[in-house]
C-alpha positions in Angstrom: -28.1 5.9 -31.3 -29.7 5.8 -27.9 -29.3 2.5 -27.7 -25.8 2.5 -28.3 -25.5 5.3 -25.9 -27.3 3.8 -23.0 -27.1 -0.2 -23.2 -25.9 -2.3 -22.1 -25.8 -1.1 -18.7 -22.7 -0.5 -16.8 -23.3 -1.7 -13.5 -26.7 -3.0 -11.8 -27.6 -3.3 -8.1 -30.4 -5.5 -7.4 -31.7 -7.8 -4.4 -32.7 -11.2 -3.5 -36.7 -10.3 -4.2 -35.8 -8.7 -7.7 -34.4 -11.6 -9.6 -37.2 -13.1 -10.9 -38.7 -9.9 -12.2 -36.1 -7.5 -12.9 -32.9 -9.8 -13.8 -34.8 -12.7 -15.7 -36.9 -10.9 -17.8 -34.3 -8.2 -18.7 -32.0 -11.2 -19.6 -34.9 -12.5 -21.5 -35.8 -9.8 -23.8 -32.3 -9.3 -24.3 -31.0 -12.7 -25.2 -34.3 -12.3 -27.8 -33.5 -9.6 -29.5 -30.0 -10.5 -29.7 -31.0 -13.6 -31.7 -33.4 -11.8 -33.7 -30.6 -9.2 -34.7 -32.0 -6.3 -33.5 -29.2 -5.3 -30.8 -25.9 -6.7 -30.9 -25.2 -7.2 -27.5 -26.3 -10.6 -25.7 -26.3 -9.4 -21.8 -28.5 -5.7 -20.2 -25.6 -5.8 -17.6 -22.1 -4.9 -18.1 -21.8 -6.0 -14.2 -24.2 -7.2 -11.8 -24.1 -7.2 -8.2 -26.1 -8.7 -5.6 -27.4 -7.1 -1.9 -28.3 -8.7 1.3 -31.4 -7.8 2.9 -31.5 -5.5 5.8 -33.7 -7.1 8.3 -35.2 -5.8 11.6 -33.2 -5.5 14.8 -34.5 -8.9 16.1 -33.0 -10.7 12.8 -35.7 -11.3 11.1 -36.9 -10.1 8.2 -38.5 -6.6 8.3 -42.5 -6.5 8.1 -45.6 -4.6 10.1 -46.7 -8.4 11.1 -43.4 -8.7 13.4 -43.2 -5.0 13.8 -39.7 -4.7 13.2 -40.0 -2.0 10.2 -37.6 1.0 10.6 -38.6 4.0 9.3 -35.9 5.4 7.5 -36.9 9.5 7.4 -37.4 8.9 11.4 -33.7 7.8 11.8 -33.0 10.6 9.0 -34.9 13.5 11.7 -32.8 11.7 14.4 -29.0 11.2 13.5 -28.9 13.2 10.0 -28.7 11.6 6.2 -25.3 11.3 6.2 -25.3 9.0 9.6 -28.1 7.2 8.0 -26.6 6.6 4.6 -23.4 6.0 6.1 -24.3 3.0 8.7 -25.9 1.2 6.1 -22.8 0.7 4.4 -20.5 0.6 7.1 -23.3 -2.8 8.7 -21.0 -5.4 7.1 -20.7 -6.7 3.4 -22.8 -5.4 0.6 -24.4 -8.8 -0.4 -24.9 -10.4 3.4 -28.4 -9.4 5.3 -27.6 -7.5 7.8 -29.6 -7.0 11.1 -30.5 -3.1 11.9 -28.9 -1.3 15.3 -30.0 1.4 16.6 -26.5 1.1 18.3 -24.4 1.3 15.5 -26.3 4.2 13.8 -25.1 6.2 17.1 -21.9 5.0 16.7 -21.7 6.3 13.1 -23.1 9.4 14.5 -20.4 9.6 16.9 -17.7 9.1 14.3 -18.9 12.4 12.0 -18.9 14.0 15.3 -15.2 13.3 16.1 -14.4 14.3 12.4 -16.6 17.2 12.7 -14.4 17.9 15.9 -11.2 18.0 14.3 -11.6 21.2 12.5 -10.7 22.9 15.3 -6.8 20.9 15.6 -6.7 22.0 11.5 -3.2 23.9 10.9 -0.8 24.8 8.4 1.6 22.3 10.8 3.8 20.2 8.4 2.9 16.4 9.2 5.3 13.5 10.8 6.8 11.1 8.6 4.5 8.5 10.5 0.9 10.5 10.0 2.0 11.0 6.3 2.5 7.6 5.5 -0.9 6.8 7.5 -3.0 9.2 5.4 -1.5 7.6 2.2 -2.1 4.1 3.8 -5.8 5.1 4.2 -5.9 6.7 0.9 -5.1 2.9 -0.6 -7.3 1.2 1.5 -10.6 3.2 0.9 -9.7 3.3 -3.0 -9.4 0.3 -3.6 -12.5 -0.8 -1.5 -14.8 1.9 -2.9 -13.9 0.7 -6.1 -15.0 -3.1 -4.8 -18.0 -2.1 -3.2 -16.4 -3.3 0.1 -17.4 -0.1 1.9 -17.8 -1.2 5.1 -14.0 -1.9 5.2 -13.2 1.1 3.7 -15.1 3.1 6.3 -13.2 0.7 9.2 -10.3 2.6 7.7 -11.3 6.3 7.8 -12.3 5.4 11.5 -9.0 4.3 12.2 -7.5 7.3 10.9 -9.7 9.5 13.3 -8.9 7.8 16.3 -4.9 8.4 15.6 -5.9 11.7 14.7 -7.9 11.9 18.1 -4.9 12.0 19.9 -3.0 14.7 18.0 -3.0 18.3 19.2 -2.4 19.8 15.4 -3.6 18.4 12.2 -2.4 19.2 8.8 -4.4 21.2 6.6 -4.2 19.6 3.4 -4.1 16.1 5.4 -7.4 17.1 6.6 -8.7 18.0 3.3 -7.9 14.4 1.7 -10.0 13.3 4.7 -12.6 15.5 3.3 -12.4 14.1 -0.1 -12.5 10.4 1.2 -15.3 10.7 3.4 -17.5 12.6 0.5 -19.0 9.6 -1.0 -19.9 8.3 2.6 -21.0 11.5 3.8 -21.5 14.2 1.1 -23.9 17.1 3.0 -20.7 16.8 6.4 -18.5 16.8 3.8 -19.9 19.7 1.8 -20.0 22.1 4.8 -16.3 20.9 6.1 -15.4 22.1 3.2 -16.5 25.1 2.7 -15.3 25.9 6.3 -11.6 25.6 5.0 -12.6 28.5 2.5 -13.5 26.9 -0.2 -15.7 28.1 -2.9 -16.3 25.2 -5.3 -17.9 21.9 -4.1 -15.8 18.7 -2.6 -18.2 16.7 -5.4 -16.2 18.4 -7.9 -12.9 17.7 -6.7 -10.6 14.9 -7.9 -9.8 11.5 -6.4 -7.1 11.8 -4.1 -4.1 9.6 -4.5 -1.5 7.9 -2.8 2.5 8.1 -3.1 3.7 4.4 -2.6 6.9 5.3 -1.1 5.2 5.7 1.5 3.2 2.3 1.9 6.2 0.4 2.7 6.0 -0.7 6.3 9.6 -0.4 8.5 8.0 -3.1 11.4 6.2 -6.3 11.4 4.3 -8.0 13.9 4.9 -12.1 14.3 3.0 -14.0 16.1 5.1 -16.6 18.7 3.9 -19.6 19.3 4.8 -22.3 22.3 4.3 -25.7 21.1 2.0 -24.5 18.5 0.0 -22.3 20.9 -0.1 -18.5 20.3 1.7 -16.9 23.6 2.7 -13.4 22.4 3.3 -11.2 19.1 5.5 -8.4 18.8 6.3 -5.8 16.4 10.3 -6.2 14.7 12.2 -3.9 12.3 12.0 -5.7 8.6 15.6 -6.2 8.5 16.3 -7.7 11.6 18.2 -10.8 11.6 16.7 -14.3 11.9 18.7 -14.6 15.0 18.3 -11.4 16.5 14.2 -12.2 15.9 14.5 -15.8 17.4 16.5 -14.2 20.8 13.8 -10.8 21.1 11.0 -13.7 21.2 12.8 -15.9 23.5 12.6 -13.0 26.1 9.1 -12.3 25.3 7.7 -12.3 29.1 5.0 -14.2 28.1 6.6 -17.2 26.2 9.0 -17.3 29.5 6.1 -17.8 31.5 5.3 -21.0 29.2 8.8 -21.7 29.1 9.1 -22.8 32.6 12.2 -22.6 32.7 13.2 -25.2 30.1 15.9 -25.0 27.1 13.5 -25.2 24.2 14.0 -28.3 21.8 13.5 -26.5 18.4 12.8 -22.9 17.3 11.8 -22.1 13.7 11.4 -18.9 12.1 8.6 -18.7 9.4 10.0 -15.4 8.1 7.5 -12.4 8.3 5.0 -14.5 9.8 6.0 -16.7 13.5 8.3 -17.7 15.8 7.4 -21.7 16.5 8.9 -23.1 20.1 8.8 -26.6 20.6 9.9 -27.2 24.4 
């Protein structure tokens, strides 16, 4: 029964140096007493992913013969856990090594500091159009790579969201406490004591998954990129329903593209629709 309750395993995380002990053996035994009929499944690992080293700031591998090692309780007494925990997922992809910076650790730290910062714009103020359909943007993007391991991206995102924020004078309540919720697997302990300053009494751990409407992931603009003879010049941002022609005049007058003009009547414009303008002069 325990077997059947506990095997195979869902999901392993393992490095580079682990493979020859932890990953071929387990596959060993298993594969063994899968032909012996003793278990009937043939794999330990329902999914298996692999992780980059982290190496010391001057790219190489971390050891006390370079002296390179970082300490991670002294960078815990420092910045905090959650800064800690949080730049080592926000250093790049989960399976590339990944230099240290002590640069980017106060970055992170600087980014929980402007969250932190925003619970003094927190309102009961009902939210734009444009900052609702921003949240439920965000709420997409860090789903979707949380549930790919792609946190660094999904973390990219958040930051975004902070910086528009940043520049608001009042900020939703409940918009604030969906921030709360996404940032809880990056940052628990901030997380935690944000909210329990909005008055709550039960934990943000034990809260569900928010979710996004996707009525409000439709985008009214796109940005094309303009090109003169097949350099880029320029890019601008265009309703989705404008016209083909209305597109092709808007990036004729783009000051730029007149500065490559010279002057002179192009020879051939094509639209690649939602994408470029191409002029050939």
């Amino acid at each position: 029964e325990a077997l059947k309750k506990w095997m195979p395993v869902d999901f392993y995380l393992g490095g580079e140096e682990h493979v020859n002990g932890h990953l071929l053996y387990s596959r060993f035994f298993t594969k063994v007493l899968f032909d012996a009929g003793y278990i009937d499944f043939d794999e330990p690992f329902s999914k298996h992913r692999h992780q980059g080293l982290i190496l010391g700031e001057d790219n190489r591998k971390m050891s006390k013969r370079w002296g390179n090692v970082i300490n991670p309780t002294d960078i815990v007494k420092e910045f905090g856990a959650d800064t800690c925990r949080m730049y080592e997922m926000f250093m790049g992809p989960l399976e590339a090594a990944k230099p240290w910076s002590t640069g980017g650790v106060k970055g992170v730290r600087r980014f929980l500091d402007k969250v932190w910062n925003l619970q003094e714009r927190v309102s009961d103020t009902e939210p734009s159009v444009d900052m609702v359909a921003l949240l439920h943007k965000t709420i997409k993007k860090v789903t979707e790579d949380t549930s790919t391991l792609q946190f660094n991206t999904a973390i990219a995102k958040m930051m975004e969201l902070i910086n528009v924020w940043g520049k608001e004078e009042k900020i939703a309540k409940h918009h604030f406490e969906m921030c709360i919720l996404l940032l809880a697997p990056y940052a628990p302990h901030v997380a935690e004591e944000m909210w329990a300053a909005l008055g709550h009494e039960d934990t943000v751990a034990g809260q569900s998954w928010p979710t996004y409407d996707e009525t409000f992931l439709v985008e009214d603009t796109i940005t094309l990129a303009v090109q003169v003879n097949g350099k880029l010049r320029a890019t601008m941002d265009v309703s989705v329903d404008m016209s083909e022609e209305d597109i092709i005049a808007h990036a004729l007058k783009e000051e730029n593209v007149l500065k490559w003009l010279e002057g002179k009547a192009p020879k051939k414009v094509i639209y690649v629709s939602g994408k470029l303008v191409s002029i050939v002069v």
